[in-house]
N, C-alpha and C positions, 0 to 999 in steps of 0.2 A: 238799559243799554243793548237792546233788541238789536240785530242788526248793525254793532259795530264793532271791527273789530280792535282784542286788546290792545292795548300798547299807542293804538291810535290819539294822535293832539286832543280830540274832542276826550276822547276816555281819560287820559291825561290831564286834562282841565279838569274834568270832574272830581278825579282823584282829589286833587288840590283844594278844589273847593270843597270839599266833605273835608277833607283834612281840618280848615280853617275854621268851618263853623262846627266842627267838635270843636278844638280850641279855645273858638269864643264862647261854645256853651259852660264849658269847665272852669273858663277864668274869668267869665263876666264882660270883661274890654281888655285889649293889646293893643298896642302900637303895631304897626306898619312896619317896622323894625323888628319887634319880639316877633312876630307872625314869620314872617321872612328867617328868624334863626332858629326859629322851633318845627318849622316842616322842611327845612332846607334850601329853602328858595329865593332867588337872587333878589334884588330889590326892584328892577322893572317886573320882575315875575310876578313878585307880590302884589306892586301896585295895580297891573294889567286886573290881576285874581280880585285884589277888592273894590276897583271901581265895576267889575261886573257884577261880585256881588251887592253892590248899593245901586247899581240901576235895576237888577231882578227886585228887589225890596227885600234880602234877605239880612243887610247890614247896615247899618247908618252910624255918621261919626256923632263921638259922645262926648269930646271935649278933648285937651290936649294935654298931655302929659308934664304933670311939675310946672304948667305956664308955661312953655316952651314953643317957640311957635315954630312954624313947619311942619311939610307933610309926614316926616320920621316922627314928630312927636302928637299927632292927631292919633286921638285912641277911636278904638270901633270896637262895634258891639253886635250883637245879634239884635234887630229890628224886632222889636214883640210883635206886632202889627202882624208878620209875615205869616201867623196861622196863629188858629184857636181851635182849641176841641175843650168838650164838655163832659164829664163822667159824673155816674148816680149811684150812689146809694140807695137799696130799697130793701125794705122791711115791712113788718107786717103792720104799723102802724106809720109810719114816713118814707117817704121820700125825700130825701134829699139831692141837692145839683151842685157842680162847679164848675167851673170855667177857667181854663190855666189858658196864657200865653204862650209861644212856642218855646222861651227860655225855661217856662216848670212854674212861672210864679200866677196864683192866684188872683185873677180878678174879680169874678163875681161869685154870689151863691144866693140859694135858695132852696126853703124847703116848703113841702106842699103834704100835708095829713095823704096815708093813702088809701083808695076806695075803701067804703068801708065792705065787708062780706054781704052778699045780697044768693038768694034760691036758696038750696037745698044744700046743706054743708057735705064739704067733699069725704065724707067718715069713709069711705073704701079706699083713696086714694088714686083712685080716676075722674080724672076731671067731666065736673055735671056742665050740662049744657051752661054753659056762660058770656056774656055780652062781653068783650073787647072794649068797647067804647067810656065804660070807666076808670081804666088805667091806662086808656093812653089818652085822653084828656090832661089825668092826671100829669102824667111824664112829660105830655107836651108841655102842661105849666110850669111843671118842675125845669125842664132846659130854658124855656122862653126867662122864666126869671131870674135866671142867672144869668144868661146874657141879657137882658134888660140891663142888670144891677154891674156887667162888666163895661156895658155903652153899645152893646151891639145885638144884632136880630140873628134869628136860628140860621138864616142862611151864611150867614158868616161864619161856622162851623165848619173843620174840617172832617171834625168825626167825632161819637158818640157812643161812651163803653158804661153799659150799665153794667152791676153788679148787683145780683139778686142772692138769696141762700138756694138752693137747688143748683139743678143744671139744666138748660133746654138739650134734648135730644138730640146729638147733630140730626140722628136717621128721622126724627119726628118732627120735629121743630115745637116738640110738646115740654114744658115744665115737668122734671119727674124730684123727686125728695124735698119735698115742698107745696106738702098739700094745704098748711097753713097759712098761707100766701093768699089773701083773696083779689080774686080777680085778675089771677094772671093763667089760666088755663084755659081757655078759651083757644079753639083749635087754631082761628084765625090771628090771631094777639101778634106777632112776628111779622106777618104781612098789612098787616092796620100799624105796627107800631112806622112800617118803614115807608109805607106812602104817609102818614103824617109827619116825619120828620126824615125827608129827601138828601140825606146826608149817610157817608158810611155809619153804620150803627152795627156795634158787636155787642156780644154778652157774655157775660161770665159768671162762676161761683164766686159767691162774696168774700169768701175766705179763700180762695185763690190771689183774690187783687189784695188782699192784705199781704199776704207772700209776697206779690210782685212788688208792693211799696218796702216790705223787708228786706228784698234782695239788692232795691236800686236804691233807699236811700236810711236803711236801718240795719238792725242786729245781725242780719246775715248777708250783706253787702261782703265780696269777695266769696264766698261759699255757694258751690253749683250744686250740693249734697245735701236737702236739710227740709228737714219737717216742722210746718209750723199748725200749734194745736192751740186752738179759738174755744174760748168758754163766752157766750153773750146770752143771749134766749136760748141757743140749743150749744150741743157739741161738735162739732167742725174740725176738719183737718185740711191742710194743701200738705200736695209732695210735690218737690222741685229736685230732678234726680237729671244728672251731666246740666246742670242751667236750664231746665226747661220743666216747664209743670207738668206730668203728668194728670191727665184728666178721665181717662179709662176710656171704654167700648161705648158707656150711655153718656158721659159726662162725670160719674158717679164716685170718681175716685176720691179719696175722703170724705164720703159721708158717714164717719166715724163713729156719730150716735148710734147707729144700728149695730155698732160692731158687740157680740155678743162675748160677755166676760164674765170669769169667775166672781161671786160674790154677789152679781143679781139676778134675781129670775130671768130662765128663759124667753124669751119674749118672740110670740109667732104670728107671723104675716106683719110682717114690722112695718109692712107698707100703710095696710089700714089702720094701723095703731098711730102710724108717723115718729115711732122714740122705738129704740133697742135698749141693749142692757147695760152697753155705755155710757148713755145717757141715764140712765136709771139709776147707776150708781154715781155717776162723777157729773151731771147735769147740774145746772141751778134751783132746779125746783129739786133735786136729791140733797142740796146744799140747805135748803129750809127746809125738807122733813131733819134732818141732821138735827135743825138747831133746836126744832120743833120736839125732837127724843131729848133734848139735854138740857130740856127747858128755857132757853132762849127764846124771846119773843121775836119772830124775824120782824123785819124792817116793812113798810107800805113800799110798793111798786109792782113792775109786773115781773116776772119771775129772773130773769139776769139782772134787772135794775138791782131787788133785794136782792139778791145773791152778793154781787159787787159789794152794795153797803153791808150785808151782814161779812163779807169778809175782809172789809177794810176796819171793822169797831171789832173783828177778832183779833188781826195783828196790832191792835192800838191797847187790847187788853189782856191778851195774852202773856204770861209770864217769860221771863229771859229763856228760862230753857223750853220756848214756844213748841207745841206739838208732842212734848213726852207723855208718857203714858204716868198717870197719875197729879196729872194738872189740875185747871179747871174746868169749865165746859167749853171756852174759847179754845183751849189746850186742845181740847180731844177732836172741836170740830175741824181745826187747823189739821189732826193727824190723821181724821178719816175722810176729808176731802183730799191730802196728799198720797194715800194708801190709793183713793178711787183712779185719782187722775192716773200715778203710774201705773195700774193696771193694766190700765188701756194704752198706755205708752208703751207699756214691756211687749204689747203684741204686735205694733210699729214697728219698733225698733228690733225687733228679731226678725221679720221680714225685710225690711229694709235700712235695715245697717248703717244710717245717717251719717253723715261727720256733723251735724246742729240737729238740736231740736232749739225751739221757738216759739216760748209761752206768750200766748197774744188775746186781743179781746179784755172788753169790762169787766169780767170775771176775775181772772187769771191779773190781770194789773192790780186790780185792788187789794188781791195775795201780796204781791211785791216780793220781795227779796224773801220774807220770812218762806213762804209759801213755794218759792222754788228751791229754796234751800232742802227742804224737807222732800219733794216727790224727790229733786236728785237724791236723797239718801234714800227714798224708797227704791226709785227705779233701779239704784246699785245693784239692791237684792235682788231683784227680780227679772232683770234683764243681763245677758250677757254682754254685748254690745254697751259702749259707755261712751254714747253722745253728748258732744258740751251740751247744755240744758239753760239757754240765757231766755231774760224776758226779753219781750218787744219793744225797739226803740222806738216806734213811727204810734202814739199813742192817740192825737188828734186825728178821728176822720179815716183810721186806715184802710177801710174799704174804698172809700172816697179818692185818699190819694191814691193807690192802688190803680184805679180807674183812670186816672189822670195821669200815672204815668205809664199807663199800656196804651190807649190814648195816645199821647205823644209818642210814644217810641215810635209808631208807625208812622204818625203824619211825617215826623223828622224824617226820617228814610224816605218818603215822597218830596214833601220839600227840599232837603236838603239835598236832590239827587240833580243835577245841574244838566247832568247829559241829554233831558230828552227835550 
């Protein structure tokens, strides 16, 4: 709205229109009549408002209300057509794609193995000289076959929010907490990803875009205060403090595994090492030495997979009074994975005073209810601060949708901006 001023017809229109299609995104379809009684507006107002918006290609009629014919009973809808963007998931083993329409719904996907590790491993934690050109082949595959698999080619994208573990450096534009990751450090990698794929492209911490799918369409939906903590391969955190993520000075904020805590060895230059003491005590791979001291034979996978199954067949065999002291071994592992976790939550939660915490990830789900039951009575003791402590509703894909609905937030605010 550059150049015009408030109050003005054209700003006015616009109002109106962003009014409408939040409306129709919220209710699916309305009549010509509900639209008109829910922003206020006369019935030539309305109609003026939605024949412009179905000549932009923002809304098309969907049918007519109860068989009733007439232009009061023609229902409208937001046109899916009128934008598409695509978000990834990426890991040390896949990549993953999707492709939502501008209403949030899902049309395609696709997932592509990702590069495998190639030179000299990064054990310092400074990226070695690396080719670019195997992960963004990759990614390019990864978008192109989701929109393949939706009906349409990459340039039909409005925009493109991948989600990696780490964070790129604003100041750098380098991957830093994520030396694991192969083939994404390469100095060039940000500039190859974006002349390969000519479209807005952002990036994120992958546990950030789980928050974002927690806050818009899961367990902390209404709450601008709240911490959510990720058990998968490694240990993770997002802060989302007044409704907005915090991401620190490098991008770094929650990279919670290095946070160093009572009960496991110190651990120094946590950088070359890539794990702190967080992770060392309350990790997935601390989850199977556990099982490993208690005689458990963990499960086959790579190290969150088992984690998740050894502690899904520990709430399944666990005793009623799960996690007390003098149980069985399912018992104890239950009680020293929930001692690990609050730990490291008691030193969250003393710093930053939540109204939520937010148990999420394969890990932490596979605990269920038994398994928050228990850090909340640990955390009680150990923290002053006493944040609700619920799991994650957004369980399929939350990095994924995460991405797709940061992704959309933005396109929406361009699309749906009528004034310019």
């Amino acid at each position: 709205m550059t150049g015009t001023a408030p109050g003005t017809p054209r700003v006015l229109r616009a109002m109106n229109d962003r009014a409408a299609l939040e409306l129709l995104l919220a209710h699916g379809s309305l009549s010509r009549g509900r639209i008109g009684g829910l922003t206020g507006l006369s019935k030539p107002t309305a109609s003026q408002l939605l024949a412009r918006l179905e000549a932009a290609g923002l809304v098309r009629v969907t049918g007519a209300s109860r068989g009733r014919p007439g232009p009061d009973a023609q229902l409208y809808s937001l046109d899916p057509a009128a934008a598409h963007v695509a978000g990834l998931d990426v890991t040390a083993t896949r990549i993953r794609a999707a492709v939502a329409d501008i209403t949030g719904r899902t049309v395609g996907s696709f997932e592509v193995p990702a590069p495998g590790r190639s030179g000299a491993p990064e054990a310092s934690g400074v990226p070695g000289r690396q080719s670019a050109g195997p992960v963004v082949r990759r990614v390019v595959a990864a978008v192109d076959g989701a929109a393949g698999a939706a009906g349409l080619t990459r340039s039909a994208l409005h925009r493109v929010v991948v989600g990696t573990p780490g964070a790129f450096d604003p100041r750098t534009g380098r991957l830093r907490y994520a030396s694991h990751l192969p083939g994404w450090h390469s100095p060039g990698l940000l500039d190859e990803l974006a002349a390969a794929l000519p479209v807005p492209l952002e990036y994120d911490n992958d546990v950030n875009l789980a928050a974002v799918a927690e806050h818009r369409l899961g367990a902390a939906r209404g709450h601008d205060d709240f911490v959510l903590l990720w058990s998968e391969q490694g240990l993770g955190a997002a802060l989302v403090l007044g409704g907005r993520l915090h991401r620190g000075w490098t991008g770094g904020a929650g990279e919670v595994g290095f946070l160093p805590v009572p009960g496991a060895p110190l651990v120094r230059r946590v950088a070359r090492a890539n794990r702190g003491g967080f992770q060392e005590l309350a990790g997935a791979r601390a989850l199977l030495r556990t099982a490993d001291e208690l005689g458990i034979e963990p499960p086959s996978g790579q190290d969150g997979e088992a984690a998740a199954k050894l502690l899904a067949r520990a709430v399944e065999r666990a005793g009623p009074e799960a996690g007390q002291d003098g149980g069985g071994p399912y018992d104890e592992l239950l009680r020293r994975a929930a001692t690990g976790l609050a730990t490291g939550l008691a030193a969250l939660v003393a710093v930053l005073d939540p109204e939520l915490v937010v148990l999420s990830g394969g890990v932490l789900a596979a605990g269920g209810e038994v398994l928050r039951t228990l850090v909340r009575r640990e955390l009680d003791e150990l923290a002053a601060p006493r944040p609700r402590l619920v799991l994650g509703a957004v369980t399929a894909h939350p990095v994924l949708s995460g991405a797709l609905e940061s992704a959309l937030a933005a396109t929406r605010d361009e699309v749906f901006d009528t004034s310019r």
